[in-house]
KEMARVEX-392771 format. One record per residue (C-alpha): residue in one letter; z, x, y. Coordinates in nm, 4 decimals, decimal comma. Layout:
VOFI A Z X Y
...
***
This chain:
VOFI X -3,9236 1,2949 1,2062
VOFI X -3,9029 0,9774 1,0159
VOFI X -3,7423 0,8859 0,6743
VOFI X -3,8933 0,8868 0,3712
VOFI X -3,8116 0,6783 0,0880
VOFI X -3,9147 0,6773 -0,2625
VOFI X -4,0687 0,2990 -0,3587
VOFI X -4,0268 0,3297 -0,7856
VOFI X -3,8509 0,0553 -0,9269
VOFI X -3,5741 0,2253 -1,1739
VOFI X -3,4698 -0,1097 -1,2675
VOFI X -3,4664 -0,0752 -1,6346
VOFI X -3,1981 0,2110 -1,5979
VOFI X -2,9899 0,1128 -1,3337
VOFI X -2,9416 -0,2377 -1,5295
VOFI X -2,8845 -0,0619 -1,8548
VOFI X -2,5969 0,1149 -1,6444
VOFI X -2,4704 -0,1909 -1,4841
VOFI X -2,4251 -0,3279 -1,8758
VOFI X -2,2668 -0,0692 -1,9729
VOFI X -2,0166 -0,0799 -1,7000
VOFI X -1,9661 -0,4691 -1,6904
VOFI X -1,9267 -0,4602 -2,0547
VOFI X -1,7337 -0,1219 -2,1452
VOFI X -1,4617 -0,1528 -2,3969
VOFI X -1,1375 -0,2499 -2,2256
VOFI X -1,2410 -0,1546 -1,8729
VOFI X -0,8055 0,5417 -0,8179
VOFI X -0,8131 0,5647 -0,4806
VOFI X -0,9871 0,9694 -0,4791
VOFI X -1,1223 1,0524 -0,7741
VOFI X -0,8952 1,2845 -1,0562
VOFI X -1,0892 1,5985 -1,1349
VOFI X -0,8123 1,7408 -1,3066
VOFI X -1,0779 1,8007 -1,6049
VOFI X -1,2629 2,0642 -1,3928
VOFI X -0,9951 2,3099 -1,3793
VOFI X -0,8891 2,6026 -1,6027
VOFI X -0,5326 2,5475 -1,6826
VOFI X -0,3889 2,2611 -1,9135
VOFI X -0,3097 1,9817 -1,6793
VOFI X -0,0647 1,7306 -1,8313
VOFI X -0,1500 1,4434 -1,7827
VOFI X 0,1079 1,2186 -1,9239
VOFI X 0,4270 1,2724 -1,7497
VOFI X 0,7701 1,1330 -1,7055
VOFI X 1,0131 1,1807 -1,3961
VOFI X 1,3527 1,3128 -1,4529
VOFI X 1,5971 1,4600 -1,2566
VOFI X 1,5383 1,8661 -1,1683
VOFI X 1,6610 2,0795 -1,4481
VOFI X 1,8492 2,3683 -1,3768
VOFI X 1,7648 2,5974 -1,1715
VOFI X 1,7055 2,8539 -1,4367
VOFI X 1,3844 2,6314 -1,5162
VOFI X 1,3248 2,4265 -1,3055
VOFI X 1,2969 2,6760 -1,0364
VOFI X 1,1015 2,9102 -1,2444
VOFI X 0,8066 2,9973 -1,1293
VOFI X 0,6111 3,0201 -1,4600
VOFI X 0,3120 2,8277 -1,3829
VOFI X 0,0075 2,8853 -1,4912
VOFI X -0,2163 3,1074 -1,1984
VOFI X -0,4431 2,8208 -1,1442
VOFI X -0,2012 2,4760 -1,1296
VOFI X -0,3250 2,2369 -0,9656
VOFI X -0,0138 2,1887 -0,7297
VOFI X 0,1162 2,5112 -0,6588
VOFI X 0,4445 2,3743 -0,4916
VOFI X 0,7602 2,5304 -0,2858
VOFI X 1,0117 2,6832 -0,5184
VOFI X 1,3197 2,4881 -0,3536
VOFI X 1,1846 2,1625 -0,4370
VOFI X 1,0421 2,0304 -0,7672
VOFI X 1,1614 1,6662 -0,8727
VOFI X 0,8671 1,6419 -1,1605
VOFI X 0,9375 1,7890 -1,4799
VOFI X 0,7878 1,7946 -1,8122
VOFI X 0,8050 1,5535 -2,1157
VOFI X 1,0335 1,7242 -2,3770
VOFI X 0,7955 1,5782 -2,6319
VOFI X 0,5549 1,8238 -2,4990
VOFI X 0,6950 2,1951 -2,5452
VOFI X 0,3321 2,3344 -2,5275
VOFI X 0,3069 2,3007 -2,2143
VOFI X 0,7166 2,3911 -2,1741
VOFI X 0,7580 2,8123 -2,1079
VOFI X 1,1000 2,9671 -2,1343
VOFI X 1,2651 3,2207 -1,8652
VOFI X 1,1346 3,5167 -2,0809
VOFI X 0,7963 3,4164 -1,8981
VOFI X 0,9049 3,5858 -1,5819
VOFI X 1,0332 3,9411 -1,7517
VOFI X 0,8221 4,2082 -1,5984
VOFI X 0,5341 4,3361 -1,7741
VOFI X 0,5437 4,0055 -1,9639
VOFI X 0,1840 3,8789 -2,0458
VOFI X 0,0199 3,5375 -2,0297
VOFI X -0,3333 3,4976 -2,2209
VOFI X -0,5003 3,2257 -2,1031
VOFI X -0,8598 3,0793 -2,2216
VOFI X -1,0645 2,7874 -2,2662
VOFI X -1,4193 2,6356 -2,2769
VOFI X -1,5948 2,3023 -2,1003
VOFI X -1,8646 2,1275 -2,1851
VOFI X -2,0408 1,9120 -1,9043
VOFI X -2,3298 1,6563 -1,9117
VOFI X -2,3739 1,4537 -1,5590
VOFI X -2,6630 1,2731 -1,4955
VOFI X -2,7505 1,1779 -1,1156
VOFI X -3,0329 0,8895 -1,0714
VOFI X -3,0414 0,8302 -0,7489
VOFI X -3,4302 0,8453 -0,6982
VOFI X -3,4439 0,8709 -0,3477
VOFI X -3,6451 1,1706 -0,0897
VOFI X -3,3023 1,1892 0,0592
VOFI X -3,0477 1,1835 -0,2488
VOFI X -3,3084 1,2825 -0,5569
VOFI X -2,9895 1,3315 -0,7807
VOFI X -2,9804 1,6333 -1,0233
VOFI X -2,8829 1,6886 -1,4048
VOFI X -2,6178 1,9347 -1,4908
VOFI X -2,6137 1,9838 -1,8828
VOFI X -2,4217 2,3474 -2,0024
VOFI X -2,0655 2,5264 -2,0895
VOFI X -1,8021 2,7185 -1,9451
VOFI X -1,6268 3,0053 -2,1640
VOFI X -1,3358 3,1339 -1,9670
VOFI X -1,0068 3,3789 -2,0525
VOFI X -0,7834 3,5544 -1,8446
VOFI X -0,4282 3,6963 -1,8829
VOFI X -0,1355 3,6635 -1,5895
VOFI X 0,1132 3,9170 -1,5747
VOFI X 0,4173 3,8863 -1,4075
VOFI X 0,5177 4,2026 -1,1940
VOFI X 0,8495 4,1027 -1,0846
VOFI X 1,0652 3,8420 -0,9420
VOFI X 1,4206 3,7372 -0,7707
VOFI X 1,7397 3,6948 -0,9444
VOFI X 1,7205 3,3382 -0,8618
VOFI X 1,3895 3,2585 -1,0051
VOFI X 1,2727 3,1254 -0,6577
VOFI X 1,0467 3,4642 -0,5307
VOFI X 0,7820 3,5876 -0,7635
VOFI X 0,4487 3,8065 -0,7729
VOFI X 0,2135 3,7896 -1,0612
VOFI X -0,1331 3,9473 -1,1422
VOFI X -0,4619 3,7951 -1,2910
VOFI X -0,7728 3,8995 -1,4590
VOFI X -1,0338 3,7926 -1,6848
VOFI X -1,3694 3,6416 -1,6459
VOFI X -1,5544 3,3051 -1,6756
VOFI X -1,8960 3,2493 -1,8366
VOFI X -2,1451 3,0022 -1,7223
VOFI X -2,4471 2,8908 -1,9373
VOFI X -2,6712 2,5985 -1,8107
VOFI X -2,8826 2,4088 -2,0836
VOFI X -3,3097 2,4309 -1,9455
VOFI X -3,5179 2,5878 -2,2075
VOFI X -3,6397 2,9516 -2,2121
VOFI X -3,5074 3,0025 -1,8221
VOFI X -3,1383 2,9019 -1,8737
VOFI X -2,9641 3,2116 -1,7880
VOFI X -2,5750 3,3173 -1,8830
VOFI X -2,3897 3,4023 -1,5205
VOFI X -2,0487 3,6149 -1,5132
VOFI X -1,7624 3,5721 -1,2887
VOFI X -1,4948 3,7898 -1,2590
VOFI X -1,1161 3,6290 -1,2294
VOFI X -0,9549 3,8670 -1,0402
VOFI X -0,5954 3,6930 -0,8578
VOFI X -0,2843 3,8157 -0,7127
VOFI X -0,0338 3,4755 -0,6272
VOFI X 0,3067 3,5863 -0,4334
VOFI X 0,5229 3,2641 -0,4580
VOFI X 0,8091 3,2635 -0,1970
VOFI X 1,1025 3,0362 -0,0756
VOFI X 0,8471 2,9470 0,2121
VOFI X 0,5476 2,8915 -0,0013
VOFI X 0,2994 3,0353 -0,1831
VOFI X 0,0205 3,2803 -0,1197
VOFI X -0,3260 3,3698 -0,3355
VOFI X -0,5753 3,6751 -0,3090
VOFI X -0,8863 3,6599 -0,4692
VOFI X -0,9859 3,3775 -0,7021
VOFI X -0,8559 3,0196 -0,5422
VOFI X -0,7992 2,7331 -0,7363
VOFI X -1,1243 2,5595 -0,7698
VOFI X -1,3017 2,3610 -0,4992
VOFI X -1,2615 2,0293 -0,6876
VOFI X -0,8709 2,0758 -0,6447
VOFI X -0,8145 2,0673 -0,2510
VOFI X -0,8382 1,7257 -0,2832
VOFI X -1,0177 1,6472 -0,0052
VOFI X -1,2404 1,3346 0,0192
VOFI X -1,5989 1,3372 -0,1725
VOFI X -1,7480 1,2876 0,1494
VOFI X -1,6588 1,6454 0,2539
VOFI X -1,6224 1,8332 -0,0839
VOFI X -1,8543 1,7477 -0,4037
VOFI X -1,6873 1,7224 -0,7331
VOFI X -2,0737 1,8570 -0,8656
VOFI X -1,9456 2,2137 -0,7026
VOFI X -1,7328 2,2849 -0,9991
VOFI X -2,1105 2,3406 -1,2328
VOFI X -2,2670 2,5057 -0,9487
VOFI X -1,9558 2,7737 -0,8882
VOFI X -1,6500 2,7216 -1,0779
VOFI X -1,5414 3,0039 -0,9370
VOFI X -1,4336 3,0489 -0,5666
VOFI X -1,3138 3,3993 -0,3774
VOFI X -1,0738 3,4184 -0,0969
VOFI X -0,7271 3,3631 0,0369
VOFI X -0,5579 3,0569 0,0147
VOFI X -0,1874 2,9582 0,0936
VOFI X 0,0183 2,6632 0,0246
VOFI X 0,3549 2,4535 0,1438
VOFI X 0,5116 2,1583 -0,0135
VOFI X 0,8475 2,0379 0,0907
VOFI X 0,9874 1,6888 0,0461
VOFI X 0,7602 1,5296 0,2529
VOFI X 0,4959 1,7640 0,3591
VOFI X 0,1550 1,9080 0,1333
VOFI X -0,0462 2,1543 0,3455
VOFI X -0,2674 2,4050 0,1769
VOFI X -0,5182 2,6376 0,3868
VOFI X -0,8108 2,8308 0,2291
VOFI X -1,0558 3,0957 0,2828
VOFI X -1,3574 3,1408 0,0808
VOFI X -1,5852 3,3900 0,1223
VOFI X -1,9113 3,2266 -0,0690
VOFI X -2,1946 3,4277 0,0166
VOFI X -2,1720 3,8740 0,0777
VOFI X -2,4503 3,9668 0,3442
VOFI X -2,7017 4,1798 0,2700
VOFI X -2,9382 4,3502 0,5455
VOFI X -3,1891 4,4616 0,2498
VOFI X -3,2692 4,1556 0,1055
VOFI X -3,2158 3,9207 0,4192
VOFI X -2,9242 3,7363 0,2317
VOFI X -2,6678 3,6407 0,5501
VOFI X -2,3169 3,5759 0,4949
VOFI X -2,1842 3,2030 0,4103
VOFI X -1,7948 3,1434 0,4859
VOFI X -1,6057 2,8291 0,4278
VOFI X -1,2544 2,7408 0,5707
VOFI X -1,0069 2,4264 0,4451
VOFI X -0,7352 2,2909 0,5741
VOFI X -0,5336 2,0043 0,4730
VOFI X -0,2150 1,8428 0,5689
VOFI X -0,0430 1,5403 0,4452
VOFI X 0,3051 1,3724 0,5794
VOFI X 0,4584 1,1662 0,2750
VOFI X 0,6735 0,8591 0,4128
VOFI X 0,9227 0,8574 0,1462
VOFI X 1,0330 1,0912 -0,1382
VOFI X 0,9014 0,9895 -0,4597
VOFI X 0,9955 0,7455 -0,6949
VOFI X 1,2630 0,6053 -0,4548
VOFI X 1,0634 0,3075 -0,3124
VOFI X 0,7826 0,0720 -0,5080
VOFI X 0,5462 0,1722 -0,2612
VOFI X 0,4703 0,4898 -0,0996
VOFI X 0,1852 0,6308 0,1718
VOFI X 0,0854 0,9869 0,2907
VOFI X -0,0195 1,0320 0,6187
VOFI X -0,3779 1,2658 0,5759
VOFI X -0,5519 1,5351 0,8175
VOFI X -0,8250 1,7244 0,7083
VOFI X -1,1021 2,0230 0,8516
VOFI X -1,3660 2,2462 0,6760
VOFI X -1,6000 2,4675 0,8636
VOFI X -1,8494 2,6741 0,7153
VOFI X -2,0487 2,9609 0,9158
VOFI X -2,3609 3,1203 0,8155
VOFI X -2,4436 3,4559 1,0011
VOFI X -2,7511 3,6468 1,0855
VOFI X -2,6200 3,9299 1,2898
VOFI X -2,7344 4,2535 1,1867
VOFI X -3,1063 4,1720 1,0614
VOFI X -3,3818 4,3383 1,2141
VOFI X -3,5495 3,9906 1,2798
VOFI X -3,3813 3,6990 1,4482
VOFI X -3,2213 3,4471 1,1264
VOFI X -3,0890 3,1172 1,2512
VOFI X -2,7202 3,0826 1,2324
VOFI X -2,5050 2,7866 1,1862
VOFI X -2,1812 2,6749 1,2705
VOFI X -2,0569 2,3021 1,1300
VOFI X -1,7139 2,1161 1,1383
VOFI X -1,6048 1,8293 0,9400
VOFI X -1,3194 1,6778 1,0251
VOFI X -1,1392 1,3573 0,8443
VOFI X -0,7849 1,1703 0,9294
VOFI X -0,6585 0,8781 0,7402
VOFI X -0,3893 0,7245 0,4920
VOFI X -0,3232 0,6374 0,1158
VOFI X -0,1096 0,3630 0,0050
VOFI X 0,0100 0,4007 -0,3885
VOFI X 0,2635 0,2913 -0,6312
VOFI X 0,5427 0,4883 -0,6793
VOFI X 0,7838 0,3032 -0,8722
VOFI X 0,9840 0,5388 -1,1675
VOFI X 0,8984 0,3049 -1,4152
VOFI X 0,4802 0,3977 -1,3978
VOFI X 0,6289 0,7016 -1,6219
VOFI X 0,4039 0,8795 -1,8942
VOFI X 0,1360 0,8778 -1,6845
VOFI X 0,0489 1,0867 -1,3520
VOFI X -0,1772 0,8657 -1,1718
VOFI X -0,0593 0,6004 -0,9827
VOFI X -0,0985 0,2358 -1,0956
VOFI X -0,2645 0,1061 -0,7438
VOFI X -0,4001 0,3555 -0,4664
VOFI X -0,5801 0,2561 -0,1612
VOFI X -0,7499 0,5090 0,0386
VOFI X -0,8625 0,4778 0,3797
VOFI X -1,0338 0,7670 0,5722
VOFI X -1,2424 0,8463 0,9235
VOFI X -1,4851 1,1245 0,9438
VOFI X -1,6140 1,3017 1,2116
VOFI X -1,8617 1,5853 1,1940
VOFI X -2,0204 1,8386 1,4531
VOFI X -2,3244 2,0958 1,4694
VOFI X -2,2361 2,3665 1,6610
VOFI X -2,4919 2,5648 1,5787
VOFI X -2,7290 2,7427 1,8586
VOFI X -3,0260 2,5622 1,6754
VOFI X -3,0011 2,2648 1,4187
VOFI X -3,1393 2,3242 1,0898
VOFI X -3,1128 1,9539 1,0460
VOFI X -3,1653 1,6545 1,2707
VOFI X -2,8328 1,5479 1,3309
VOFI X -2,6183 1,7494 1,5722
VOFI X -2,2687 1,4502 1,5326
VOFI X -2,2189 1,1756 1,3003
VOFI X -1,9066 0,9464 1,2213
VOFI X -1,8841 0,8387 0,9028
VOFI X -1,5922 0,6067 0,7246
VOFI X -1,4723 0,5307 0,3779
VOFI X -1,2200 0,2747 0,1557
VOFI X -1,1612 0,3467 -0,1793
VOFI X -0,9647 0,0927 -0,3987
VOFI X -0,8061 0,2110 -0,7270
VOFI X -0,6453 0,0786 -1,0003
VOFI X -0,4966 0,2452 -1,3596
VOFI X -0,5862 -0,0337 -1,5951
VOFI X -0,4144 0,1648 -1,8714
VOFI X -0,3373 0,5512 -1,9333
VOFI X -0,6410 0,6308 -2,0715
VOFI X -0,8402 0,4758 -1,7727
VOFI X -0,9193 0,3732 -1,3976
VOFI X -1,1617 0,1598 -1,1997
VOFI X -1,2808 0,2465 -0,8672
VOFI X -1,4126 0,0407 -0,5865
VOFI X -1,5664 0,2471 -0,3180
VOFI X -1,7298 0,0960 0,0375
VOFI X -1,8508 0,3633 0,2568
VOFI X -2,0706 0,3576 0,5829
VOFI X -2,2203 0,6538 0,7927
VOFI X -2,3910 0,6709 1,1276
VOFI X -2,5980 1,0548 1,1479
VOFI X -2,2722 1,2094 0,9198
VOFI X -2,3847 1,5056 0,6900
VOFI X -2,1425 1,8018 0,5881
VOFI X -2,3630 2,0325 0,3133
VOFI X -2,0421 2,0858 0,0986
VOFI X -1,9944 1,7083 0,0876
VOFI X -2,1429 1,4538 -0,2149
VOFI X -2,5086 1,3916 -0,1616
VOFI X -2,4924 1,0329 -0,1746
VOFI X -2,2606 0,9828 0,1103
VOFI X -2,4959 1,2318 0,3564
VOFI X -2,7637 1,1161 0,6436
VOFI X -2,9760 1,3883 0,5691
VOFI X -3,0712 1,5686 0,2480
VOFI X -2,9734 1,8987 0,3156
VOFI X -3,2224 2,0963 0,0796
VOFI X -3,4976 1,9249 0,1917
VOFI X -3,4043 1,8065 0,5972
VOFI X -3,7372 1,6326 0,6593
VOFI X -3,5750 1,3189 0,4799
VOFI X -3,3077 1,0950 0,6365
VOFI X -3,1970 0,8298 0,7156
VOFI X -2,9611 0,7811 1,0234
VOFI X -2,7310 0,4946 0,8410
VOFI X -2,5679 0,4605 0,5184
VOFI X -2,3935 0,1786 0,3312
VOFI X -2,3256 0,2294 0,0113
VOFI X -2,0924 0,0128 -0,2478
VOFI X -1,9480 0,1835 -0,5660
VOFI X -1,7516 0,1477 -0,8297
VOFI X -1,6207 0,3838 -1,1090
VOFI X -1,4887 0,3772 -1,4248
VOFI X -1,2813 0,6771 -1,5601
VOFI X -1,1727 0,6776 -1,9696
VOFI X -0,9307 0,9864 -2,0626
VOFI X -0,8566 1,0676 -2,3922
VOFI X -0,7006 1,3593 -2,5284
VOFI X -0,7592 1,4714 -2,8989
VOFI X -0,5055 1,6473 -3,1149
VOFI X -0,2923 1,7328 -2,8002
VOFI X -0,2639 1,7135 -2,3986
VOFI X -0,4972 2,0906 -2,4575
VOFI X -0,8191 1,8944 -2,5711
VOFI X -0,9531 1,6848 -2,3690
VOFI X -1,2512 1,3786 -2,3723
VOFI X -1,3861 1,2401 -2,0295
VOFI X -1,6271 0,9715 -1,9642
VOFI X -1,7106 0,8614 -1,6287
VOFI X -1,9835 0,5842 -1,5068
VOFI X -2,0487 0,5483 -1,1686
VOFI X -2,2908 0,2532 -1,0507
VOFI X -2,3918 0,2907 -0,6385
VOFI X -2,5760 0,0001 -0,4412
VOFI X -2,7460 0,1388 -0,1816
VOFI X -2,6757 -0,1518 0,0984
VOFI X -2,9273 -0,0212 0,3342
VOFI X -3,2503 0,0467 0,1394
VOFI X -3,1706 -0,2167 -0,1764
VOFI X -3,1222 0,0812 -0,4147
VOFI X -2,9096 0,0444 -0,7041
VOFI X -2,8260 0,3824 -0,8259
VOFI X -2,5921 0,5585 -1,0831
VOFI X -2,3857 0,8849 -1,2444
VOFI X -2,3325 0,9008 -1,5909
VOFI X -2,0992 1,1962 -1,7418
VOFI X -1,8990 1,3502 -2,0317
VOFI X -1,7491 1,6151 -2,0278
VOFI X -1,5133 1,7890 -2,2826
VOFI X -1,2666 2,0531 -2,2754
VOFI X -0,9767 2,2701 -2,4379
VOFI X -0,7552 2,4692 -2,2140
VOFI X -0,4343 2,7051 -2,3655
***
């Protein structure tokens, strides 16, 4: 099989986006998606000492945080000038309930114009609400067990077809001395924070919504989270098989933060995902894939960076590997290597720039970005055994009213190094979270 590639000239585009970039009004390392999720994240912080134990070791966090953490250790606490996002002890009575609910409203546009990356347009809205109700907890605040359930609505924008798609939210979090443990709806894909390369930021419009087990540990030094997902049920009457994902990732922090101008995490990471045909009256082909990533980040850490969350300089270096263990490929590539440097600075609080090289010899992972992949994974006729790609992002924040409401912009030029593409992402999104 051979590579096909698109010959159009999208020049007048890709320069107006190149403009628009170079000449943006006041212009990190892995990407915040912080925006996806379907709690209130705050994003303007300052770092204090922990407060006492009666809060600061309470475990009233919303069921979908994006760091669920280990209750003996928490050395980031919230701005005072923030109480909305502040809950009191009478958060963890029993039978106390927490109504949660928001909306998000997402426009990305993908020109990539290419056989193997075609790029796609997601234009629509998320409704969700849920409430969390705390069954019980320890005298000490540092053991707790809380119920969730609600539901998430998902309408795409495309004319007399767009169709409105239920989820149920449906979660049960223990939170122990030794961690913390979830059953049923996980905290979306876009917050494992794993590299693009493996998981796709798009994945939070396609299913916002993810089912399985997951657990987490974070001590002073170590972040490991594990996860389950079950994504697809199988189904012997309609031929549907069964799709399962599994995450893991570890990272080794060098020194506590705050305490040193410069800090680095040691990173590990694996997802596998299994597709199964047993059962089926006529032979389906199965497949078995593993991605697996090691590297490092380098970031600021100094106390002063305060108000703000992200990290004024990150540099992000990662190696991928990724095998095909499947008894026959449904794509060309049985092993690829693949590696990536991200550069990333916080030019103010409202925004970030992102430099990105990447290169790729046969690498494709189907949960990964589509950009970054050998082979296009809807459509495996089309590859192309090497990548290079150049990139650069920039990110403006703003937040309207309060930290609850929330403006994103994000433009994302790509040179395609190998075929002389230039290629880009626009987006907005908006949201409101309580």
């Amino acid at each position: 099989m051979n590579s096909l590639r698109v010959r159009t000239l999208p020049i007048p585009l890709a320069f107006t986006g190149l403009c628009a970039f170079l000449f943006a009004p006041a212009a990190i390392g892995q990407i915040n998606n912080d925006i996806f999720s379907l709690t209130p994240k705050p994003y303007y912080r300052f770092v204090g000492q922990k407060e006492t134990q009666s809060k600061a070791l309470t475990p009233t966090q919303d069921t979908f945080t994006n760091k669920p953490f280990d209750s003996t250790y928490n050395e980031e606490v919230l701005s005072p000038e923030m109480p909305e996002f502040v809950e009191d002890d009478r958060g963890m009575r029993p039978t106390k309930y927490q109504p949660h609910w928001g909306f998000l409203h997402y426009n990305k546009d993908n020109e990539y114009l290419q056989r193997i990356n075609p790029g796609e347009t997601f234009f629509g809205n998320q409704l969700w609400g849920y409430s969390t109700m705390n069954l019980g907890r320890s005298d000490d605040y540092q053991e707790s067990i809380s119920l969730s359930l609600g539901g998430l609505v998902k309408y795409d924008f495309g004319g007399y077809e767009s169709k409105m798609r239920f989820s149920p939210i449906m979660q049960i979090k223990l939170q122990t001395k030794k961690g913390t443990l979830i059953a049923g709806n996980l905290i979306s894909q876009t917050q494992h924070n794993l590299p693009e390369p493996m998981i796709n930021y798009d994945l939070a419009f396609k299913r916002p919504i993810e089912y399985g087990t997951q657990v987490f540990k974070r001590t002073k030094h170590w972040d490991t989270e594990a996860w389950l997902d079950w994504r697809q049920l199988l189904d012997t009457q309609t031929f549907r098989q069964e799709i399962i994902s599994f995450g893991t990732r570890i990272e080794y922090q060098l020194f506590e933060s705050h305490k040193h101008a410069l800090n680095a995490k040691m990173q590990g990471y694996l997802m596998l995902l299994h597709r199964g045909g047993e059962g089926f009256r006529y032979f389906l082909p199965l497949m078995n894939r593993g991605t697996y990533s090691t590297g490092f980040t380098l970031y600021s850490d100094r106390k002063e960076a305060k108000y703000c969350n992200i990290p004024k300089f990150t540099l992000n270096a990662w190696a991928f590997y990724q095998k095909d263990f499947s008894p026959k490929l449904s794509q060309p590539m049985r092993e690829g290597t693949a590696m990536m440097v991200n550069l990333g600075i916080r030019l103010n609080r409202n925004q970030q720039l992102i430099f990105t090289g990447y290169q790729a010899n046969k690498f494709t992972t189907p949960l990964g970005a589509p950009f970054y992949q050998c082979v296009n994974e809807t459509n495996p006729i089309y590859f192309n055994p090497v990548r290079k790609i150049v990139a650069a992002r920039f990110i403006q924040r703003f937040h309207l009213v309060s930290q609850r409401f929330q403006l994103e912009s994000r433009l994302e030029p790509i040179y395609d190094l190998e075929d002389k593409y230039l290629l880009y992402s626009l987006g907005l999104y908006l949201k409101y979270s309580m």
